[in-house]
C-alpha positions in Angstrom: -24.3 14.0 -15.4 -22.8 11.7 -13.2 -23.0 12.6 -9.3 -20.1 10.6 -8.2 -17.6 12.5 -5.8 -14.0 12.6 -6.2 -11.9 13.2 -3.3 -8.4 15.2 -4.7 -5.8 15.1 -1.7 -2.9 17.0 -3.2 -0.6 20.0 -1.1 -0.1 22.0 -4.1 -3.0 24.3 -4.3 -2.6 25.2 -8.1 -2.5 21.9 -9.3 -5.6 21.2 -6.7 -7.7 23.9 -8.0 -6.7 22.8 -12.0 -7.8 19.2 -11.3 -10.8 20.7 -9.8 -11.9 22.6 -12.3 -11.5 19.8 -14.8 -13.6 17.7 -12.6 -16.4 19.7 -12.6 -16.5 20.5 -16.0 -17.2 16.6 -16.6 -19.8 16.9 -13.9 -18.5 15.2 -10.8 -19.2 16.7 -7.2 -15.3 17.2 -6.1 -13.9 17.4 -2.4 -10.5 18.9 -1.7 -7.6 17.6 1.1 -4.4 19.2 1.5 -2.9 16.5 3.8 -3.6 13.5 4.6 -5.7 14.1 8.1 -7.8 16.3 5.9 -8.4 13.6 3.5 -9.3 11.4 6.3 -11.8 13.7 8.3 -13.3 14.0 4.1 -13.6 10.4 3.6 -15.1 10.3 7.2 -17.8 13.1 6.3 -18.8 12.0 3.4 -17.4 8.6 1.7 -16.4 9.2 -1.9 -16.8 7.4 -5.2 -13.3 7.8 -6.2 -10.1 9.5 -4.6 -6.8 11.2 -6.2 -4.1 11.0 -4.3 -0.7 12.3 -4.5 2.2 10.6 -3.8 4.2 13.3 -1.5 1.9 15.1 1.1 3.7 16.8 3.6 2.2 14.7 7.1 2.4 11.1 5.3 3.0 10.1 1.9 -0.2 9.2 -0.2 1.3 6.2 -1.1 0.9 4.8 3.4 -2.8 6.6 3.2 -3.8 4.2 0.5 -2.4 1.1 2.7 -4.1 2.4 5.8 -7.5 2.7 3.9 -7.2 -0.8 2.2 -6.5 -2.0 6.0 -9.6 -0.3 7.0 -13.2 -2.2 6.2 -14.9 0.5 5.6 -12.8 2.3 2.9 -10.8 -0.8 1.6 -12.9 -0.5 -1.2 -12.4 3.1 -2.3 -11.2 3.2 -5.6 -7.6 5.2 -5.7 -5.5 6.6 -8.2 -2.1 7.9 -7.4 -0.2 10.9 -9.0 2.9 11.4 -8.8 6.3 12.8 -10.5 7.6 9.2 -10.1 7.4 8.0 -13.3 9.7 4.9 -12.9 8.2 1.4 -13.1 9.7 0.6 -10.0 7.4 2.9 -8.7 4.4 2.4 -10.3 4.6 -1.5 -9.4 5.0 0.0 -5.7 2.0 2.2 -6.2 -0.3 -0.3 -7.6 0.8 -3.0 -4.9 0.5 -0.8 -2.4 -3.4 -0.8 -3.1 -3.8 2.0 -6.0 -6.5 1.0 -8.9 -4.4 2.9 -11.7 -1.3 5.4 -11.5 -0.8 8.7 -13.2 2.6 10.8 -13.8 2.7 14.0 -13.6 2.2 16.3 -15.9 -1.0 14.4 -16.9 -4.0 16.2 -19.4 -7.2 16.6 -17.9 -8.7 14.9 -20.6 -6.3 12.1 -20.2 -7.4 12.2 -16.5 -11.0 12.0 -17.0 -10.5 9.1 -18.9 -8.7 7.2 -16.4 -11.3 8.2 -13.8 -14.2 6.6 -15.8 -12.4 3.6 -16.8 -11.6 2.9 -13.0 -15.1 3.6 -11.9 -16.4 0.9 -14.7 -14.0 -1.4 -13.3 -14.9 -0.6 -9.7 -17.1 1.6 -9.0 -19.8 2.6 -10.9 -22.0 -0.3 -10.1 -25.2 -1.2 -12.3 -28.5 -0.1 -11.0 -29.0 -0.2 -7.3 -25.2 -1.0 -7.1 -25.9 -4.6 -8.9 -23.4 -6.2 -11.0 -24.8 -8.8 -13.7 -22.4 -11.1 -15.3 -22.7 -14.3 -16.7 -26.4 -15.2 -14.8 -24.9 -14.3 -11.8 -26.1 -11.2 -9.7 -24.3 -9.5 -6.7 -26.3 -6.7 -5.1 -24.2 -4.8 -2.8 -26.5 -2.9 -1.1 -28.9 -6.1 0.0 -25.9 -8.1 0.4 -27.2 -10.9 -1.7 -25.8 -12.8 -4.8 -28.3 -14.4 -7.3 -27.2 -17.6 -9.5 -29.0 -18.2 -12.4 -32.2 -16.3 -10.6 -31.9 -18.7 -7.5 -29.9 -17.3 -4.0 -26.8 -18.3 -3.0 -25.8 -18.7 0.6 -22.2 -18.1 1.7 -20.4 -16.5 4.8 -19.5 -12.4 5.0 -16.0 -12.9 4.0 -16.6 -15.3 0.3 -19.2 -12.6 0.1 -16.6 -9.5 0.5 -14.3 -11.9 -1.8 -16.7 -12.0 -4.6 -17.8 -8.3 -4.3 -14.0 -7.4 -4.8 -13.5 -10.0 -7.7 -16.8 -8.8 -9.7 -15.8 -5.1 -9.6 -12.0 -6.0 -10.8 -13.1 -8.5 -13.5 -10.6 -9.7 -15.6 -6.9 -9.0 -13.5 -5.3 -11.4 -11.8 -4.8 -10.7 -8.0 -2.2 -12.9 -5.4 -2.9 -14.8 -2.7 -1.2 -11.8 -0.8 -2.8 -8.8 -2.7 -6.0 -10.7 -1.7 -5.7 -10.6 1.7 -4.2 -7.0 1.6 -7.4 -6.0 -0.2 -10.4 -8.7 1.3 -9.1 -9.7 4.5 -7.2 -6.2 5.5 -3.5 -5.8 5.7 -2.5 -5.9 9.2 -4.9 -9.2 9.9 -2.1 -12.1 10.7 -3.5 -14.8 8.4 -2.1 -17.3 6.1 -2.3 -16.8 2.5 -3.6 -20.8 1.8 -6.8 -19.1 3.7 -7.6 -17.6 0.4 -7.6 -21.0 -0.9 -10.2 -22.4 1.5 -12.5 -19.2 0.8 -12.3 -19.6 -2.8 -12.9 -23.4 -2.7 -16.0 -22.9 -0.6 -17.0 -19.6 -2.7 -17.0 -22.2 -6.0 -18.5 -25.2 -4.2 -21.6 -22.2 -3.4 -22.1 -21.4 -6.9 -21.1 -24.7 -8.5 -24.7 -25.9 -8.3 -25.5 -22.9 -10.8 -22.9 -23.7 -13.4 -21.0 -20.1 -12.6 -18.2 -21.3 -10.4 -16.0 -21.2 -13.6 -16.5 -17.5 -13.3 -13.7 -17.5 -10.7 -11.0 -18.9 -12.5 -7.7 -20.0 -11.0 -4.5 -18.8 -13.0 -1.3 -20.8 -12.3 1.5 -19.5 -10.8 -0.2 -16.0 -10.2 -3.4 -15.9 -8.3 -6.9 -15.8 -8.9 -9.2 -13.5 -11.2 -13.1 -13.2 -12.0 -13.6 -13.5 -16.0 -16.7 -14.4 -17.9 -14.1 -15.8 -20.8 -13.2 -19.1 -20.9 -9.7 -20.3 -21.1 
């Protein structure tokens, strides 16, 4: 039984209680927020694994709460699925540049629900043991704030670290030079985006001794994205 919280900040009691039910059935410890400020003083008390948020709350929409976490260094890397009624693709491209990890319109099945919960905690947040990720000989260990290359230590400064840790546990998608700094550097820090450039060139030139600087592969036109696959 996994013991990883979700945090469901939605105003409509029913449809809070019904995701909560499901959620405990499949064994997760689930907080409740009908507001925003609520959901804030939660995430304050106790950091969650994941958070559910829906798009209209009646102080702010969900939709500025997930921006003002992903400004915020200590929640930026809360993972975040949006609900919402909006089910154009305007909106979901809005939703999932705005800083959600997936996007789910209303009505939705709870098994349908579940599902999207555990594929987003694989891809960001259910770590390996002692939050470590392993891929490709090279090791990141969140909680000891060390990386490992082919069993030796690499030594780089806090920000390629904060860049690798969000590449690793979003492998394989290809983020901007602006969703990057929205989601590494924080949204409301005035910096260029060629500065993700110079963070990934030094981040490669740290683990090109090692052989896994092709794990952070550069994709034309688009942006950058962590993959053990080679092109």
């Amino acid at each position: 039984m996994t013991e990883t919280r979700i945090l469901v900040v939605e105003d409509e009691q029913p449809i809070r209680d019904l995701i909560a039910f499901g959620l405990r059935r499949a064994g997760f410890d689930v907080a409740l927020a009908a507001d925003c400020k609520a959901a804030r003083v939660c995430v304050a008390d106790h950091r969650p694994g994941l958070m559910l948020v829906d798009w209209m709350l009646p102080d702010m929409s969900g939709l500025e709460l997930t921006r003002q976490l992903r400004k915020d260094p200590d929640t930026r890397d809360i993972p975040i699925i949006m609900l919402t009624a909006r089910a154009g693709e305007a909106d979901k491209v809005t939703g999932l540049e705005g800083g959600a990890d997936d996007y789910m319109t209303k009505p939705f099945s709870p098994r349908e629900l579940i599902a999207r919960i555990q594929a987003v905690l694989r891809r960001t947040g259910a770590l390996g043991e002692h939050g470590r990720i392993v891929v490709a000989g090279l090791t990141l260990d969140q909680v000891g704030h060390r990386v490992l290359a082919a069993g030796r230590p690499v030594d780089f400064g806090p920000t390629e670290f904060r860049l690798l840790s969000f590449l690793m546990t979003h492998p394989e998608r290809v983020y901007s030079r602006s969703q990057l700094l929205n989601r590494v550097w924080g949204g409301d820090v005035d910096v260029e985006e060629r500065t993700v450039d110079v963070h990934i060139r030094r981040l490669r030139k740290a683990l090109e001794a090692s052989g896994c600087d092709c794990l952070v592969q550069t994709v034309r036109g688009a942006g950058y994205r962590f993959s053990a696959r080679v092109e």
